[in-house]
LOBAMI-700913 format. One record per residue (C-alpha): x, z, y; residue in one letter; residue number from 1. Coordinates in steps of 0.05 Angstrom, whole numbers, plus 5000, padded with zeros to 4 digits. Layout:
<nodes>
> X, Z, Y, a, NUM
...
</nodes>
This chain:
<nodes>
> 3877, 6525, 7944, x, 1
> 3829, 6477, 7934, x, 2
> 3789, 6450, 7990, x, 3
> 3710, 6470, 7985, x, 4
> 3655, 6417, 8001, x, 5
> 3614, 6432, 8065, x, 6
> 3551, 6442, 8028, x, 7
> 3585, 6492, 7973, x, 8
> 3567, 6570, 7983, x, 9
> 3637, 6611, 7971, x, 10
> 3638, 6649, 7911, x, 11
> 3617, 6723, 7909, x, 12
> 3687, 6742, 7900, x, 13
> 3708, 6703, 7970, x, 14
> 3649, 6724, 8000, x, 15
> 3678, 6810, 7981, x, 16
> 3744, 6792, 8011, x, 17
> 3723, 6772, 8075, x, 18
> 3676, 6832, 8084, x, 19
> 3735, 6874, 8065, x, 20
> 3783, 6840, 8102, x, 21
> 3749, 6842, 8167, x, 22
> 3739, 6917, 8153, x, 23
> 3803, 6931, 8135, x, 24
> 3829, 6946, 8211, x, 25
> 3855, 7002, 8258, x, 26
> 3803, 6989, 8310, x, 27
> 3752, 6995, 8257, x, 28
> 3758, 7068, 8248, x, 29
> 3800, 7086, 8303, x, 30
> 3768, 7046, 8355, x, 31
> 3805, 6995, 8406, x, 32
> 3872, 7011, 8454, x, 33
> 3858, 7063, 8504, x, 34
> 3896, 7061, 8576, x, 35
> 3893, 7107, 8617, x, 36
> 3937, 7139, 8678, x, 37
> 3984, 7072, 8672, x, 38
> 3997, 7094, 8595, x, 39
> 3962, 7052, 8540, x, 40
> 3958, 7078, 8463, x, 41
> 3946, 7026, 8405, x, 42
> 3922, 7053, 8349, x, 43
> 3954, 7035, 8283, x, 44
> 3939, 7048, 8210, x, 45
> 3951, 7026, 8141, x, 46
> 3895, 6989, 8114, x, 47
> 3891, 6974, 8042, x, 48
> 3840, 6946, 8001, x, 49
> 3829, 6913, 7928, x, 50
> 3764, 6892, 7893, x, 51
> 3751, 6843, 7818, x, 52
> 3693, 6806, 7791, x, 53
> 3684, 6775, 7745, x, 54
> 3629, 6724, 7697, x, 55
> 3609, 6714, 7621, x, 56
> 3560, 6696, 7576, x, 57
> 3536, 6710, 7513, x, 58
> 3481, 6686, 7463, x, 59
> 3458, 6639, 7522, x, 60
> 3452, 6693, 7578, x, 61
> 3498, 6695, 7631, x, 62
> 3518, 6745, 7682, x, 63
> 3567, 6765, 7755, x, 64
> 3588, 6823, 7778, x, 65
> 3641, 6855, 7825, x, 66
> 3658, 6910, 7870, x, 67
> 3708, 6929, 7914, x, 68
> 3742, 6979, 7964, x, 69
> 3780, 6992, 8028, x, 70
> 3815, 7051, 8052, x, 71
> 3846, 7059, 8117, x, 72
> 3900, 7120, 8131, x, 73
> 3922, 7137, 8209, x, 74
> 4001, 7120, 8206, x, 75
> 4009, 7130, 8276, x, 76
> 4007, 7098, 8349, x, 77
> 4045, 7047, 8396, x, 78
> 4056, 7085, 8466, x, 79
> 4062, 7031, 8523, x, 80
> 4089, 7070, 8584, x, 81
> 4131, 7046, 8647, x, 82
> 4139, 6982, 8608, x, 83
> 4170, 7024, 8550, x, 84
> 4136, 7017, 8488, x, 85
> 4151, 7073, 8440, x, 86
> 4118, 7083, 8361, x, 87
> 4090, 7151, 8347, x, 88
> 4082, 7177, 8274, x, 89
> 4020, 7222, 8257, x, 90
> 4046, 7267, 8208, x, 91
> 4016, 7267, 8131, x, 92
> 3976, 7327, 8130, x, 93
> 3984, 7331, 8061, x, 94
> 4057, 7331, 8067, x, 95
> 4052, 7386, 8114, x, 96
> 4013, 7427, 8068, x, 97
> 4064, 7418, 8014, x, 98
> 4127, 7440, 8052, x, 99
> 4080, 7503, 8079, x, 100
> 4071, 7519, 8000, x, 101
> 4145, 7499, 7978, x, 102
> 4165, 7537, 8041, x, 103
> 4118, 7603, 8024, x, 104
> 4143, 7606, 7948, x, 105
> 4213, 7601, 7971, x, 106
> 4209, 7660, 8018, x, 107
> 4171, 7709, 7962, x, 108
> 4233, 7688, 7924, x, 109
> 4282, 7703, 7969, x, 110
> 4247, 7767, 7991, x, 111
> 4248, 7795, 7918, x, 112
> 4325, 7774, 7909, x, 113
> 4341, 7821, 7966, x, 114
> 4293, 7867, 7949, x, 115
> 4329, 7868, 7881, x, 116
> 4401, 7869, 7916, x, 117
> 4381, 7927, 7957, x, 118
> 4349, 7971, 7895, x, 119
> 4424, 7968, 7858, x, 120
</nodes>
């Protein structure tokens, strides 16, 4: 990476990243570790983010633009307990939702398969 002269602004683009990189945290959204009773929880999540710019010109006018984005999903917490320290998943609630549906159409089909059995 080339070095940058003291008196040289970053570029819009740099200048994106490091707003969404120092966004881009657990603590952000979840706030910081919490102790309490001798047990301390760490939050952690998954923190992604992308963003693009870009320049042109055209018949001698010229022009910038950009944007970007950041989402950050709960995976989770670090337990620290009697010295122990132990992850904790959060389930995906829309995994959850999917097995309840998978788990609903499998029982109507079972149900009418014995229904049928019993009718013969």
């Amino acid at each position: 990476m080339e070095e940058r002269a003291k008196n040289e602004q970053p570029s819009f683009i740099e200048r994106l990243a490091q707003r969404l990189g120092v966004s881009a945290n657990a603590s952000t959204i979840y706030g910081e570790p919490v102790e309490r009773d001798g047990v301390t929880v760490i939050p952690a999540a998954k923190a992604m983010y992308g963003f693009g710019g870009g320049s042109g010109s055209k018949a001698g006018e010229e022009g910038t633009g950009g944007g970007g984005g950041v989402g950050i999903k709960p995976v989770g917490y670090i337990e620290i307990k009697d010295g122990n320290t132990k992850f904790r998943p959060i389930p995906d609630p829309e995994r959850v939702v999917k097995i309840i549906a998978v788990s609903g159409v499998m029982s109507l089909l079972i149900l009418k398969a014995v229904t049928k059995l019993l009718n013969r």
